[in-house]
C-alpha positions as CSV (number, residue, x, y, z in Angstrom):
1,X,68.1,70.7,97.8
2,X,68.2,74.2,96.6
3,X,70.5,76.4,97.9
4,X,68.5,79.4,99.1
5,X,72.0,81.9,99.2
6,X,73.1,80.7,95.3
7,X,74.4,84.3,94.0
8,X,73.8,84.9,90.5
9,X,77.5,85.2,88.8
10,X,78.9,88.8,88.2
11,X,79.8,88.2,85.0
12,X,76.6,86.6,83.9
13,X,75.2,89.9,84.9
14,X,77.8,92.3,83.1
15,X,76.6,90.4,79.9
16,X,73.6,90.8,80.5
17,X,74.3,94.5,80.4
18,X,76.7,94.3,77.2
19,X,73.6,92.5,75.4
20,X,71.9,94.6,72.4
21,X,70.1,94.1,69.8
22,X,66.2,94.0,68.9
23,X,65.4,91.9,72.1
24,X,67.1,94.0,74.7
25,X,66.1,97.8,76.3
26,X,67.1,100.4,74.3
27,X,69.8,102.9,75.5
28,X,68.8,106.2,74.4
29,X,69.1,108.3,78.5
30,X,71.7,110.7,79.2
31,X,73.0,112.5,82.6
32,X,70.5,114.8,82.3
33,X,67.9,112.8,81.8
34,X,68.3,110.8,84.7
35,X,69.4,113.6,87.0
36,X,65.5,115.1,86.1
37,X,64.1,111.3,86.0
38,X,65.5,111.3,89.9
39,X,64.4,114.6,90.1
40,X,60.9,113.8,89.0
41,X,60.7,110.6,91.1
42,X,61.7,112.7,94.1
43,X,59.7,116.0,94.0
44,X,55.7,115.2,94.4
45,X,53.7,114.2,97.2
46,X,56.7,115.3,100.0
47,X,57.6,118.2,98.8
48,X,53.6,119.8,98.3
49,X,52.1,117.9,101.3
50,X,54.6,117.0,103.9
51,X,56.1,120.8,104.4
52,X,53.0,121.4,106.2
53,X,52.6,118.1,107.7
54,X,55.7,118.3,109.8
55,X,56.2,121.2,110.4
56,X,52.8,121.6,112.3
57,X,53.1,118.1,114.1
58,X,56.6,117.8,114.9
59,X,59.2,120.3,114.0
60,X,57.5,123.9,113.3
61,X,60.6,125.8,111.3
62,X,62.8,123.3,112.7
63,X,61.2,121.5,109.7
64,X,64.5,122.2,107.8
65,X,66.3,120.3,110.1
66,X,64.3,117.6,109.4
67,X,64.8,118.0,105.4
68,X,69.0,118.1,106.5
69,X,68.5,114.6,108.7
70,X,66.6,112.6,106.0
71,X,69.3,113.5,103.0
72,X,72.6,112.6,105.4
73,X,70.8,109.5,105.5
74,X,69.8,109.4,101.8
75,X,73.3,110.1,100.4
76,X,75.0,107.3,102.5
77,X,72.4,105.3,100.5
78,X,72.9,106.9,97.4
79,X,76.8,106.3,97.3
80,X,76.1,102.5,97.4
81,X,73.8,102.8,95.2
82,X,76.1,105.1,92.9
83,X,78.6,102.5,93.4
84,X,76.5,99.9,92.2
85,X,74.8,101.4,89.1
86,X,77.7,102.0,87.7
87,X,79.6,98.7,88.1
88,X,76.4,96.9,87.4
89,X,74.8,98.9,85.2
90,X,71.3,96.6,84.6
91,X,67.9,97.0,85.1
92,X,66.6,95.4,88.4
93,X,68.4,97.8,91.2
94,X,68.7,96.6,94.5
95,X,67.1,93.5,93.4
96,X,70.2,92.6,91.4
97,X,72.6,93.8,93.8
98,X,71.4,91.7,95.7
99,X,71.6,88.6,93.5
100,X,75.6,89.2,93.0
101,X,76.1,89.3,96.8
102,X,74.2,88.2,99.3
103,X,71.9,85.4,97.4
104,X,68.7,84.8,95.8
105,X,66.7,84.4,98.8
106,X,68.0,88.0,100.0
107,X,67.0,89.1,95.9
108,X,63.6,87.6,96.0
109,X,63.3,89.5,99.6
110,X,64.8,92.8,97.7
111,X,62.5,92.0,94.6
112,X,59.3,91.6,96.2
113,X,60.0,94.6,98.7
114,X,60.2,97.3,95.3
115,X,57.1,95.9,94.4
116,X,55.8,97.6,98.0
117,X,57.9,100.4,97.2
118,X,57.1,101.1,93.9
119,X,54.2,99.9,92.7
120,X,52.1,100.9,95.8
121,X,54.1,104.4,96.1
122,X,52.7,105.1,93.0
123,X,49.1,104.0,93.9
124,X,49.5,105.9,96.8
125,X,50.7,109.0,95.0
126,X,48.2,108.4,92.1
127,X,45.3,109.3,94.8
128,X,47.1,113.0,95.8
129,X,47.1,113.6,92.0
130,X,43.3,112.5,91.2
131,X,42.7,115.0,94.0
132,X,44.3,117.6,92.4
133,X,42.7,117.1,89.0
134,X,39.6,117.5,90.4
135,X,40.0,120.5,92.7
136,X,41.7,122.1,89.4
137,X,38.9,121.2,87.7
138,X,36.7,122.4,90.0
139,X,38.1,125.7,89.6
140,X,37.1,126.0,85.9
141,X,33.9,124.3,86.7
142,X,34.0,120.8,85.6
143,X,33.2,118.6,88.0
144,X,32.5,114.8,88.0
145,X,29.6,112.8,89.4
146,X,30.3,111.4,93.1
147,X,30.4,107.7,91.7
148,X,33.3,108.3,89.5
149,X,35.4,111.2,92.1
150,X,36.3,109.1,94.8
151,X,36.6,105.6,95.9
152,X,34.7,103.4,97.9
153,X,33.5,104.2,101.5
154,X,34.2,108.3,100.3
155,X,31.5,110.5,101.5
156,X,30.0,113.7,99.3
157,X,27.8,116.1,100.6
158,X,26.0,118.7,98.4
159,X,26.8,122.1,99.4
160,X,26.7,125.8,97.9
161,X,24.8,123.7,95.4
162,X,27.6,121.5,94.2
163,X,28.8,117.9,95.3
164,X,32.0,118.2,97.7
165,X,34.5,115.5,99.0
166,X,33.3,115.3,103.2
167,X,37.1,115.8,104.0
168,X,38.7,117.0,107.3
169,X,38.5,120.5,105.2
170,X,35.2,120.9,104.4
171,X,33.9,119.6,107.8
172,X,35.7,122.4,109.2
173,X,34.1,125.2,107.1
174,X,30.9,123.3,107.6
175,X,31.6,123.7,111.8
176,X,32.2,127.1,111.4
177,X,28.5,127.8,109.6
178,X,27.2,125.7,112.6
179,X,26.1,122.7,109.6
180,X,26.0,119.2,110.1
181,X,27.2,117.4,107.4
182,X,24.1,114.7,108.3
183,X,21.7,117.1,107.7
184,X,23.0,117.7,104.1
185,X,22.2,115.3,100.9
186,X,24.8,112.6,100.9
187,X,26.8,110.6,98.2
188,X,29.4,107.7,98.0
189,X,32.3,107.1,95.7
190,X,31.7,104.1,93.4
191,X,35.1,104.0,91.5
192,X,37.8,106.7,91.2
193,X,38.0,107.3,87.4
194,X,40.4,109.8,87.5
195,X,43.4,108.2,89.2
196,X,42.6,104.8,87.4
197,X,42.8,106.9,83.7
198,X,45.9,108.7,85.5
199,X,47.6,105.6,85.8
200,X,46.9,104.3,82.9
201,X,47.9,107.6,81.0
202,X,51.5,106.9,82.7
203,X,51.1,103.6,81.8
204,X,50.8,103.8,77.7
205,X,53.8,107.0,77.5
206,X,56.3,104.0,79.4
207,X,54.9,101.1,76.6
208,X,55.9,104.0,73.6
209,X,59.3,104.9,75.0
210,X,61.5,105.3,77.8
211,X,63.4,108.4,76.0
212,X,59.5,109.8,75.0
213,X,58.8,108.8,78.6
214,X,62.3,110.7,79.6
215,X,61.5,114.0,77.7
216,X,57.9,114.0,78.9
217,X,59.1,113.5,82.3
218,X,61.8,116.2,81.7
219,X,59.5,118.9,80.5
220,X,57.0,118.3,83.4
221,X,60.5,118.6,85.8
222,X,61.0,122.0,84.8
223,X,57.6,123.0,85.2
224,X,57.3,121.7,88.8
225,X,61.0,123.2,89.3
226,X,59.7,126.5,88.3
227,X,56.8,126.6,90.5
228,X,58.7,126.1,93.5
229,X,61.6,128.8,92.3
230,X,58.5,130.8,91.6
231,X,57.0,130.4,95.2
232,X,60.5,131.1,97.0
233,X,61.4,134.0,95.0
234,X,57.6,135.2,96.0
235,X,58.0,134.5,99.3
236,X,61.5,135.9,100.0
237,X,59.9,139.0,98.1
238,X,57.0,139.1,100.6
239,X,59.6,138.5,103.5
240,X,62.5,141.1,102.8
241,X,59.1,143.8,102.3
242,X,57.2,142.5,105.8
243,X,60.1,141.4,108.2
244,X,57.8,141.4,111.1
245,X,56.5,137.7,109.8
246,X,60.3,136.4,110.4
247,X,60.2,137.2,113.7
248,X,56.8,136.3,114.7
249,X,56.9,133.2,112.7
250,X,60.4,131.8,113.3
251,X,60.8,132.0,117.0
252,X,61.2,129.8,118.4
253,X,63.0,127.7,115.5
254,X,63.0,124.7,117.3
255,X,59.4,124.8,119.6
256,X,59.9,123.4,123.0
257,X,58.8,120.0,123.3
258,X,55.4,119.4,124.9
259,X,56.3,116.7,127.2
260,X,56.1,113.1,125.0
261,X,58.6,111.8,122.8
262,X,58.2,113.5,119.0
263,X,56.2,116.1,119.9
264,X,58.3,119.5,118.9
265,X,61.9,119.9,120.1
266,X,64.8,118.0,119.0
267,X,62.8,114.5,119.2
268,X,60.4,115.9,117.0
269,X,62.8,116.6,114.7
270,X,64.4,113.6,114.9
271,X,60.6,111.8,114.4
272,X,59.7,114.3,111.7
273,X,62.8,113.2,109.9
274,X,61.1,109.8,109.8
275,X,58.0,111.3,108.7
276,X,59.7,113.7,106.0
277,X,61.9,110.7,104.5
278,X,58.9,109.7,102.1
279,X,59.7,113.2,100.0
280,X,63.2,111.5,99.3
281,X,62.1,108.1,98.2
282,X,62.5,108.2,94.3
283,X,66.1,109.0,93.6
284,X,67.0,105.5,94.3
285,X,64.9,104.6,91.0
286,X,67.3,106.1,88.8
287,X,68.9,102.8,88.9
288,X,66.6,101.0,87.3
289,X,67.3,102.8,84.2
290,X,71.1,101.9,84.1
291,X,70.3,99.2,80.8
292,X,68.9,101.9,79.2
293,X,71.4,104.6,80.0
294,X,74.5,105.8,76.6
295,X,77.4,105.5,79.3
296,X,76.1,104.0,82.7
297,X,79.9,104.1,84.1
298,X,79.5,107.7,84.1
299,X,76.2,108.5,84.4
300,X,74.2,107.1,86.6
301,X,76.5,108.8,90.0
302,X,75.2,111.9,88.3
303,X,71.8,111.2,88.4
304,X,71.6,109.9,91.4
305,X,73.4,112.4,93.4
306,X,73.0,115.1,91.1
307,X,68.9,114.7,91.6
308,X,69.4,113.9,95.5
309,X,71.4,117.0,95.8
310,X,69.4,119.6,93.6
311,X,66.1,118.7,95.7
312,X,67.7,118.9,99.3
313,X,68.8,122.2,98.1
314,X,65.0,123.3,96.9
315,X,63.8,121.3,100.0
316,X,65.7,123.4,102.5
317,X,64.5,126.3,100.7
318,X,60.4,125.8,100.5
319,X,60.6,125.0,104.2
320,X,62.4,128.2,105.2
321,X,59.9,130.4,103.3
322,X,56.9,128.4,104.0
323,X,57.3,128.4,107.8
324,X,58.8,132.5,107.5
325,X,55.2,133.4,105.2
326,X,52.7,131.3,108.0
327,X,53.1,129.9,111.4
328,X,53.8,126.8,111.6
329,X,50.9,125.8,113.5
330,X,48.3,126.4,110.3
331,X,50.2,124.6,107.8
332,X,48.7,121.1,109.0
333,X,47.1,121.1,105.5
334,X,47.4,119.2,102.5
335,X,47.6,122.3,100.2
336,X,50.5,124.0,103.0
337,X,52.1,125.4,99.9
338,X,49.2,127.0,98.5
339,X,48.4,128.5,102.3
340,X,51.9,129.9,101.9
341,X,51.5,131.6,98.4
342,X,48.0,132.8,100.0
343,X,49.4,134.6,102.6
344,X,52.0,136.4,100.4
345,X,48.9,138.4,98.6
346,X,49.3,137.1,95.5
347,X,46.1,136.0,93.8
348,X,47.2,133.3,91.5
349,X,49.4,131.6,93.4
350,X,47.2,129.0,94.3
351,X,46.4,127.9,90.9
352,X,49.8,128.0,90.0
353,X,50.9,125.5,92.9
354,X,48.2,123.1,92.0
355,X,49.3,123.3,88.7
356,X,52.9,122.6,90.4
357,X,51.9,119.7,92.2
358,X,49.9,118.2,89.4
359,X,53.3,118.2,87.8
360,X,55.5,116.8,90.6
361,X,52.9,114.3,91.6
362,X,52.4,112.8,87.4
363,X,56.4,112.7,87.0
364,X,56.6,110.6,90.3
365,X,53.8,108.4,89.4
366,X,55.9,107.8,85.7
367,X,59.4,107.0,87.4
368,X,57.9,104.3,90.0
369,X,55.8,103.0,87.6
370,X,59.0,102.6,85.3
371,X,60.9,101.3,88.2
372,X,58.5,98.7,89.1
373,X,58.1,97.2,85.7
374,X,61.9,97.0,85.0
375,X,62.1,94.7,88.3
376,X,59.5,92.6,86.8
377,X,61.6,92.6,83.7
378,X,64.8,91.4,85.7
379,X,63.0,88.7,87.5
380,X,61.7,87.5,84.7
381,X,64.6,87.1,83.0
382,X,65.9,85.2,85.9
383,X,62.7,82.6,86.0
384,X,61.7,83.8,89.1
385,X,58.3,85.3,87.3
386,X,56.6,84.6,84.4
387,X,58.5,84.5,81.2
388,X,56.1,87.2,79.7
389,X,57.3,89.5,82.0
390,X,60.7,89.8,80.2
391,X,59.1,90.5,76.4
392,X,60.1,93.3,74.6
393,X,58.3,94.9,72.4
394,X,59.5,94.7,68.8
395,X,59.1,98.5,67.9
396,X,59.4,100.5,71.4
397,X,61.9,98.4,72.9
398,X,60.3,98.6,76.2
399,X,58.9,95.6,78.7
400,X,55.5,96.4,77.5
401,X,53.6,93.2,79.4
402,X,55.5,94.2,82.4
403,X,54.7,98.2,82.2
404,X,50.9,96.8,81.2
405,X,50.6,94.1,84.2
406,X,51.8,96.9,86.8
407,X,49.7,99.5,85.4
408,X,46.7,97.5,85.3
409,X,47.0,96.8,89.0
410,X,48.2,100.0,90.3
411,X,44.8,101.3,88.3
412,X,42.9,99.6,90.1
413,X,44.4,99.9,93.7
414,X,44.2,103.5,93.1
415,X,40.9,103.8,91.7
416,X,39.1,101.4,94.3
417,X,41.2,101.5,97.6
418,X,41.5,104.4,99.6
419,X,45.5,104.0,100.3
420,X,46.2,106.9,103.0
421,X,48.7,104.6,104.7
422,X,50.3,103.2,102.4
423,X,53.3,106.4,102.4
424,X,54.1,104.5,105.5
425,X,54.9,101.3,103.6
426,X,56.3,102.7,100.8
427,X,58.9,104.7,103.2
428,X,60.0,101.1,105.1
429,X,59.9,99.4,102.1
430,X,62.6,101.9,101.2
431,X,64.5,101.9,104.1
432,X,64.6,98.1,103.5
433,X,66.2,98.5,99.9
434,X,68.5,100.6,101.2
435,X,70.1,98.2,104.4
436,X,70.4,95.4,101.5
437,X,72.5,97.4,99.3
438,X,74.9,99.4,101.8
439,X,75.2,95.7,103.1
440,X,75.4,94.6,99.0
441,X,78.4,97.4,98.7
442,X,80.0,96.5,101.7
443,X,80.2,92.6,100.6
444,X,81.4,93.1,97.3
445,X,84.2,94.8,98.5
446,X,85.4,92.6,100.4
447,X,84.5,89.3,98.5
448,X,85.7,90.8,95.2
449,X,88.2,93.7,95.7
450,X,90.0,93.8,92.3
451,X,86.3,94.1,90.1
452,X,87.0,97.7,88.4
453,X,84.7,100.3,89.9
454,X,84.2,103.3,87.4
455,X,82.4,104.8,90.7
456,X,83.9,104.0,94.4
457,X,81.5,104.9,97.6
458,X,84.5,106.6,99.6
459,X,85.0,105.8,103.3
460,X,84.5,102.3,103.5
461,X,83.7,101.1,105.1
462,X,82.2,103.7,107.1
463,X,79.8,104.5,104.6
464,X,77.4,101.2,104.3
465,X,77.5,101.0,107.9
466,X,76.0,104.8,108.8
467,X,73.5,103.9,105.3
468,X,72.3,101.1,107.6
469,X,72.6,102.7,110.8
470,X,70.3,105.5,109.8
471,X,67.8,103.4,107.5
472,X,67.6,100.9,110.7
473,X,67.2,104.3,112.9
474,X,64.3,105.6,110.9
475,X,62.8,102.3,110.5
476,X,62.5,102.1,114.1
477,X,60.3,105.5,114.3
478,X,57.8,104.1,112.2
479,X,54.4,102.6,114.1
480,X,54.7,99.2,114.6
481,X,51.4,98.6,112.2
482,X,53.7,99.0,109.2
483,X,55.9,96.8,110.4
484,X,52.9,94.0,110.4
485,X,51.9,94.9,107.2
486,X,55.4,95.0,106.2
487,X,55.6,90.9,107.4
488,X,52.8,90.0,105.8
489,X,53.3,91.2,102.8
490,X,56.9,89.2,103.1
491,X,55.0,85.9,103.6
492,X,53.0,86.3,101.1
493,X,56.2,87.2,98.9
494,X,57.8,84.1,100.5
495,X,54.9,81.2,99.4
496,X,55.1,82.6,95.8
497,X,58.8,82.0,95.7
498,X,58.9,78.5,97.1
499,X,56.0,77.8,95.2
500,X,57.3,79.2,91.8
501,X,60.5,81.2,91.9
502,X,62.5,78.5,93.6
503,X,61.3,76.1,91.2
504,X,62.5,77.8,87.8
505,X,65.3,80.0,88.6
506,X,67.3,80.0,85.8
507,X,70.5,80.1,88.6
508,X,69.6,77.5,91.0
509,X,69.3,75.4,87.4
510,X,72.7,77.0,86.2
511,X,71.5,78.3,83.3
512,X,71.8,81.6,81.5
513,X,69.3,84.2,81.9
514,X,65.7,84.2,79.6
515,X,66.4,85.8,76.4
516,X,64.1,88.0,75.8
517,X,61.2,87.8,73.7
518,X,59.9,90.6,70.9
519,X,56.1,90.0,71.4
């Protein structure tokens, strides 16, 4: 009979860690590149998209309130996981800390769950960036046919003598002329060539390097990072010359609520801190690059708090100037940012945010593409997934069939499924992760007090239980049609692993982990 709790030993795992040679990840990432890898993770669809969002639907300026909410609960999180990365410093994340403490079901459970987190966040994210592509495009007149511009079931209508995407947008210019979009010549996506070639793209520079795929990612960082700096130096430009727009715009702060739960006031604040928690999820990937970091013990706190820390700061920031420039109620938008540089007067502002979010939105897109395939690579290694899932390649040194199998996949989800929920998921997939390793932290404390900790999460052990406190808490806000999908995406999770994983997991046999293969 198989014991379903077996924890995989601790020192199996910190040998894992101490392994080189030509079969094992290369460790070529310093504290600054995972402090931009987390930064590049976390900076992208929230940031560019969700501003706007909220603050319109819930929060209006008390938006910032929101950002403030989501990163207390992030940084509980992000202590255990700082904790964690640096005493175990492998590649599987909350999947492995899991393993060491709470059991292989509870891994598998972990495991599968980044799979939702990551591989679908960046499927998700991959659509936003396809749409920017082409609206950039647009703008120097390249455009694509509708077959290949949006996936299937997406509507086109030819207007002003060009094919257009029928979104809530364009309906509402079209309502304004008095045009119904019926009356017009009509179009339907076929297959979204640009986000499957955009996956792919982040696919191939993961295959050729983590530290090319580090310095790529750490150029398009300080793009991105400049944008924003740009737009809030803009903006508090435009504010210190016209203080009228502060106080027509920011009062009230907090609107009064309009009589149901999450609508404006403090509850919506409290529910658009739910909704604003997606522009967080990434930083938490950073520890999936602790086997391929020079001095883990050290590093990987940084990154992860470092990265958490600099984007609350530039969070706070964009949502003080974006709801000062334009009130709150016209920034339900997905371009709010670009509505905010608009109203500042400046003509090239808008190109220069799309250019911006093309940036943030391909660096996120990298990391959760990285972090997905180095979960792979750890569960593999275990036997609970194929053993091709662990090879190496001989010259890059990364887990090219993993990297290739995810990107594959995530291609095509992107390119044929229109995945508008799926930030929902991704966000309690998150949450998820996050409950199993405050609970990992707390464990290990007490089941093994004297293992050396380079890193210690202080306040225990108040800190694990306010990481699950507020994950459960946020959890709890989201519609319970997430929470279905999230249970049947656990079954199906569950008949793989009695069907394979339980079967050939290399600790329920007691043997060492899958050496990896150069293929």
């Amino acid at each position: 009979m198989a014991n379903l709790l077996v924890t995989k030993p601790l020192s199996t795992i910190l040998g894992e860690a101490a392994e080189t040679g030509e079969h094992t990840l290369r460790r070529s990432l310093g504290a600054v590149n995972l402090v931009t890898l987390g930064i590049g993770a976390i900076i992208g669809t929230g940031i560019f998209v969700l501003t706007g969002v909220v603050a319109a639907g819930y929060s209006g300026p008390g938006v910032v309130f929101t950002f403030i909410i989501a990163a207390i609960c992030c940084v509980f999180a992000g202590l255990c996981y700082a904790e964690f990365a640096a005493m175990i410093p492998v590649a599987g994340s909350a999947y492995t800390y899991g393993y060491a403490t709470l059991g292989e079901i509870f891994a598998w459970i972990i495991g599968w769950d980044l799979v939702l987190e990551y591989a679908f966040g960046a499927a998700t994210v991959c659509s936003g960036w396809s749409g920017y592509v082409l609206s950039l495009g647009q703008d120097f007149g390249l455009r694509l046919p509708p077959a290949l511009a949006g996936v299937p079931g997406s509507t086109f209508v030819q207007w002003q003598g060009h094919w257009e995407l029928l979104n809530s947008a364009l309906q509402d210019k079209l309502a304004l002329q008095h045009i119904n979009p019926a009356s017009l010549p009509q179009q339907h996506g076929v297959f979204n060539l640009v986000a499957f070639l955009g996956i792919m793209f982040a696919t191939t520079i993961l295959i050729i390097g983590v530290k090319e795929s580090a310095n790529f990612n750490s150029f398009i960082v300080v793009v991105k990072v400049a944008v924003l700096l740009v737009f809030i130096s803009v903006g508090v430009y435009t504010l210190v010359k016209q203080p009228a727009l502060l106080k027509a715009n920011w009062h009230p702060f907090v609107p009064p609520n309009l009589g149901h739960f999450g609508q404006f006031g403090w509850s919506g604040v409290a529910r658009g801190a739910a909704v604003i928690f997606f522009a967080y999820i990434g930083f938490d990937a950073v520890s999936t690059a602790a086997q391929e970091s020079k001095n883990p013990k050290r590093d990987m706190p940084i990154g992860i708090l470092g990265s958490l820390a600099i984007c609350t700061v530039l969070y706070i920031l964009v949502g003080l100037v974006l709801t000062g420039l334009v009130n709150y109620r016209h920034l339900g938008v997905p371009d709010s940012l670009a509505v905010g540089m608009d109203a500042t007067g400046f003509r090239w502002g808008s190109l220069l945010v799309k250019i911006g979010a093309l940036g943030g939105l391909t660096s996120t897109m990298i990391v959760m593409l990285m972090g997905q395939s180095r979960v792979f690579f750890s569960m593999a290694k275990d036997g609970l997934l194929p053993k091709m899932f662990s090879a190496v390649h001989p010259k890059f040194r990364t887990p090219w069939i993993s990297s290739l199998t995810v990107g594959l996949v995530v291609a095509t989800f992107s390119s044929l499924i229109p995945l508008a929920s799926l930030g929902e998921m991704c966000s309690i997939g998150t949450l998820l992760a996050f409950i199993i390793v405050s609970a990992g932290v707390w464990v290990l404390r007490r089941r093994s007090p004297e293992l050396p900790r380079p890193f210690r999460a202080p306040w225990m052990p108040v800190t694990p239980i306010l990481g699950i406190g507020f994950a459960l808490l946020m959890m709890a806000s989201l519609p319970g049609i997430t929470w279905l999908r999230l249970i049947i995406w656990l079954v199906v999770g569950m008949a793989i692993y009695f069907s394979y994983g339980i079967k050939n997991s290399r600790v329920q046999k007691g043997l060492p982990p899958v050496e990896s293969e150069t293929l």
